[in-house]
C-alpha positions in Angstrom: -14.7 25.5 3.7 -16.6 24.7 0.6 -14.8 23.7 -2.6 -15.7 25.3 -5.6 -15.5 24.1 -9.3 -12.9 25.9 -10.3 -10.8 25.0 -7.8 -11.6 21.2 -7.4 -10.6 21.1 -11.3 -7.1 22.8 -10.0 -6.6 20.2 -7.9 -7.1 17.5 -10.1 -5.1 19.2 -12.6 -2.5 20.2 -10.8 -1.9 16.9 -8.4 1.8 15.2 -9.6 4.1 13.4 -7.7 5.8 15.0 -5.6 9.0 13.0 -4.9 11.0 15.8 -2.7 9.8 17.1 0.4 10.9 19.2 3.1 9.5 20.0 6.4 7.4 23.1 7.1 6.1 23.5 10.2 2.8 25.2 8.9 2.1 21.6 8.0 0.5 20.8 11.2 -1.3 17.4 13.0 -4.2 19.9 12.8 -4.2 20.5 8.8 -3.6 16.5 8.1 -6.6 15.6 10.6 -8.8 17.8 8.2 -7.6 16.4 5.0 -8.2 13.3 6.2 -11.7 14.1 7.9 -12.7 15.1 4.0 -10.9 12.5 1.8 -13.0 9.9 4.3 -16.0 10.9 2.0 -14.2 9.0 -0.8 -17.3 6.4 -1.7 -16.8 2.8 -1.1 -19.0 -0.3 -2.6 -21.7 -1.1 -0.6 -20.5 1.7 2.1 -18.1 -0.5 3.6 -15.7 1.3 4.6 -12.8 -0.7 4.8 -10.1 1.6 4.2 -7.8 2.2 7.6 -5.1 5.2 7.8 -2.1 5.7 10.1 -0.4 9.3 10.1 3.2 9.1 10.9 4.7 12.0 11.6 8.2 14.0 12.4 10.5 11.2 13.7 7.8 8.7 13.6 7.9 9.4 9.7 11.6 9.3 9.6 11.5 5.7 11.7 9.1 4.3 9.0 11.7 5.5 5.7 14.6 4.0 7.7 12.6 1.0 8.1 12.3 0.7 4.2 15.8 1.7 3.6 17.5 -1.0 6.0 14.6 -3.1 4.2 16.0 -2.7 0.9 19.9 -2.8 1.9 19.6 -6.4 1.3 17.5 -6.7 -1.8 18.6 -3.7 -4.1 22.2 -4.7 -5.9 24.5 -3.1 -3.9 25.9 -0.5 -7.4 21.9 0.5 -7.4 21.8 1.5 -3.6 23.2 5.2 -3.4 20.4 5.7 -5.8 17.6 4.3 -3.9 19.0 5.7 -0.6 19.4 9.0 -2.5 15.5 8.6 -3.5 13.9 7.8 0.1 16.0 10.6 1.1 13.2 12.7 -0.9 10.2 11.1 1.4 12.3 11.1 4.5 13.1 15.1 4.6 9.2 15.4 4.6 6.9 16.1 7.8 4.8 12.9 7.5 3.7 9.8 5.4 0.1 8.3 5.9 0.0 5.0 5.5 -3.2 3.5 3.9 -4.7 -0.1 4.7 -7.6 -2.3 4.4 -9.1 -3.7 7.4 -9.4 -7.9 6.0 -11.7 -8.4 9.2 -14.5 -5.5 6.9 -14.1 -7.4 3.7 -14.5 -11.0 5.3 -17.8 -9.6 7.0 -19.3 -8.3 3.9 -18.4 -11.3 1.8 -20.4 -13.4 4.7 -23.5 -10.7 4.6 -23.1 -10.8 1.1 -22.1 -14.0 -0.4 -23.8 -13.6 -3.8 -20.4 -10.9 -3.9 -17.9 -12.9 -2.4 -15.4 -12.8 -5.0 -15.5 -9.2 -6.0 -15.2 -7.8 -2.2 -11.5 -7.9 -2.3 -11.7 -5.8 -6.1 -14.0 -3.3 -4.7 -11.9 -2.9 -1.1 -8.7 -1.8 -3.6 -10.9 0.2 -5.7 -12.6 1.6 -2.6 -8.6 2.3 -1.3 -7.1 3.8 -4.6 -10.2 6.5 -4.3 -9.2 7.4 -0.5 -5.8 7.6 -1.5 -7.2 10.4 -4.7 -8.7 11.9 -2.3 -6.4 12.3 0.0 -3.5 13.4 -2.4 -6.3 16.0 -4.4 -6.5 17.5 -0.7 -3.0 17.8 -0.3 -3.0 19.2 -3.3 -5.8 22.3 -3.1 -3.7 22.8 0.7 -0.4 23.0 -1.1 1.3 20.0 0.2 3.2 17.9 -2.1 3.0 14.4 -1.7 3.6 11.1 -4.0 2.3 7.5 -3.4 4.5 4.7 -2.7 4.5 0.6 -2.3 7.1 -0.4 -0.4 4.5 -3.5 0.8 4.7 -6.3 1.6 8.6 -5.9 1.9 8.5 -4.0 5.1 4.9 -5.3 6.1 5.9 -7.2 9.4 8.1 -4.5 10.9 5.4 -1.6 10.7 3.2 -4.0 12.0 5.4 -4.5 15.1 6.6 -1.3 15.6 3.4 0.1 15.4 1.3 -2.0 16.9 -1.2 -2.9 14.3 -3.8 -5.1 13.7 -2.9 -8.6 11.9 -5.8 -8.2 9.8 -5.1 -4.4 8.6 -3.5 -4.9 5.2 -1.2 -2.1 4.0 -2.0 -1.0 0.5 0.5 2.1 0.2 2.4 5.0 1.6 2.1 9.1 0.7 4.9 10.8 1.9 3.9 14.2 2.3 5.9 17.7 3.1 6.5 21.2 1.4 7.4 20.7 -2.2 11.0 20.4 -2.7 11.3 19.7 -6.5 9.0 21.0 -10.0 7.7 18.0 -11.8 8.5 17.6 -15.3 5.8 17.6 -17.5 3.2 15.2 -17.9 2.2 13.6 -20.9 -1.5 12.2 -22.2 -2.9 9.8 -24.8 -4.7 11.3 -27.3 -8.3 11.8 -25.5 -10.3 10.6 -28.8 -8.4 7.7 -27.9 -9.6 7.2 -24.7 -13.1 8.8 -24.1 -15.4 7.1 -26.8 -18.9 9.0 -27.3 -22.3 6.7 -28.7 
């Protein structure tokens, strides 16, 4: 399917964070597999690649915001906890989360290959990262799946490592929760854009 102009500037405009999801079953394995299979074209410095996704899906998904929640029992003051439980419960009615990481084993390679570059490899794997996860959620977007990015990392780090059985050197940057919208985001807010887009 190609994208057209107009509606690539839809999706840009009309991504938000979408903190409550519900399940809807025409969200399929199939759909996310092609989101996915197009937010992969998301450039990355030197073509490195390094970005690494995991789709967790029905109760899968709802083992990973369980994880975080018994995670956070014993950090969040215990007054504050209804809320945060009562905010996870947003991501954990959805159908899936992806969780996005950096492969450490790619960055080290290319800093070796490259050493004149050594220092910026781990900027330009994050930068490389934050546009997969744009282009991820922009896809969710145009398909009408509301989604929202996360970081509950490093906190629950260890666990989805275990219970998932992923590599050591995979590093986890952040979670999208994704489902049917569930809630209307209020409206968003801009600097002025003389402010910020300068013209010589």
């Amino acid at each position: 399917m190609s994208v057209t102009t107009t509606n690539l500037k839809e999706a840009i405009i009309n991504r938000r964070s979408i903190r409550k999801v519900k399940k809807n079953g025409n969200i399929t394995k199939e759909k996310i597999n092609e989101v996915l299979k197009t937010a992969l074209h998301a450039p990355t410095s030197f073509n490195m690649q390094s970005g690494r996704v995991i789709v967790l899906m029905d109760t899968e998904h709802e083992k990973f915001w369980d994880i975080v929640k018994e995670t956070l029992r014993s950090r969040v003051p215990e007054e504050n906890f209804a809320a945060t439980v009562e905010r996870l419960q947003g991501f954990h009615d959805g159908i899936g989360t992806v969780l996005f990481f950096e492969n450490q084993e790619t960055v080290k390679k290319m800093q070796e290959n490259a050493p004149l570059y050594k220092d910026q490899f781990p900027y330009w794997s994050h930068q490389g990262s934050a546009m997969l996860q744009y282009a991820t959620w922009l896809a969710f977007s145009a398909e009408g799946i509301g989604a929202s990015l996360q970081h509950y990392n490093p906190i629950v780090d260890e666990e989805v490592k275990q219970t998932w059985n992923i590599p050591s050197e995979w590093s986890l940057v952040a979670q999208m929760p994704f489902g049917e919208p569930n809630e209307q985001p209020g409206e968003r807010t801009f600097l002025p854009f003389e402010d910020v887009v300068k013209f010589y």
